[in-house]
N, C-alpha and C positions, 0 to 999 in steps of 0.2 A: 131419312138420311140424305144428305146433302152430295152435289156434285163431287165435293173434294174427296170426302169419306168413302165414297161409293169407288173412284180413283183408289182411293188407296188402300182399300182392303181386295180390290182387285188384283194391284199388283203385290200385296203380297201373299194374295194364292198362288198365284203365278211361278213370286219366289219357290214356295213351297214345292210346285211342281216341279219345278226346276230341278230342286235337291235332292227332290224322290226319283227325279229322271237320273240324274247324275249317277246316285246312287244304285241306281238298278243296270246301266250299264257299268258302272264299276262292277259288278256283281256278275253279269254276261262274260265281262273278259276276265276276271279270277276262273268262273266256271270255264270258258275256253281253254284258258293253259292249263286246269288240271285236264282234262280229257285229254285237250293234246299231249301232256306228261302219260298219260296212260298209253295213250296210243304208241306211242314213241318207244314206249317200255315194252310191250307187247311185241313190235315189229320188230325191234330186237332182236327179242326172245327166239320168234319167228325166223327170222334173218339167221342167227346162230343154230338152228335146227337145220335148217337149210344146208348149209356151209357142210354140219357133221354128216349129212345124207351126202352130200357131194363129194365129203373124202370117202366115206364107205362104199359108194359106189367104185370110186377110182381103188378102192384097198380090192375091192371084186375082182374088179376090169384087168387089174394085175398081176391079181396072184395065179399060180399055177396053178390043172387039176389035181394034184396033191398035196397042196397048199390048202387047196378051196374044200378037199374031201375032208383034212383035219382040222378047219376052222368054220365048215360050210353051217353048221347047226348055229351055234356061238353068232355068228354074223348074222342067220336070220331073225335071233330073237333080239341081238341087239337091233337091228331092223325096225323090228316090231315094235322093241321100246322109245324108239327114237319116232317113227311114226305115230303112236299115243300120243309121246309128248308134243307134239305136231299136229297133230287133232285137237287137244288138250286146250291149249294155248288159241288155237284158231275160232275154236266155239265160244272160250271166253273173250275174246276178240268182236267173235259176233255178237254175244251176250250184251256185251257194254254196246256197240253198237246201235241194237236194235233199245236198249234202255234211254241212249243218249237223244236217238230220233221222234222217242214218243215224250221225251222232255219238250223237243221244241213244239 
């Protein structure tokens, strides 16, 4: 194979790598915005659980002791439900997390 040939089948590996480069960060940043779509969804989710802890605490903080004696049960299980889904939401948070770390 000659100088020219040797040339030009160089460059067009080169191309090729090019393409497959191209290609493979097109492919990084699709994968980034979905995660960061998930994440975004999740903090959300989080953020909204938050909020509803923050009014029930002030529905607490408020009410009277005979307020708080005929709604005191009611309020801790809501409590408790609201806190699952707070747990819930944060482990698959973590989940993805720790999936997304051993990707890279």
């Amino acid at each position: 194979m000659d100088r020219d040939e040797t040339i030009a089948k160089m460059k067009q590996q080169l191309d090729e790598w090019n393409a497959k480069i191209g290609d493979w960060e097109s492919q990084m940043h699709e994968t980034q915005a979905t995660i960061k779509a998930r994440y975004e969804k999740q903090l959300g989710t989080l953020r909204e659980q938050r909020e509803e802890g923050i009014g029930k605490l002030k529905q607490a903080q408020e009410s009277s002791e005979a307020a708080w004696r005929d709604m005191g049960s009611g309020f801790e299980e809501a409590w408790k439900h609201l806190a699952k889904g707070f747990e819930n939401a944060w482990s698959e948070f973590g989940s993805k997390q720790e999936k997304d770390e051993t990707k890279s």
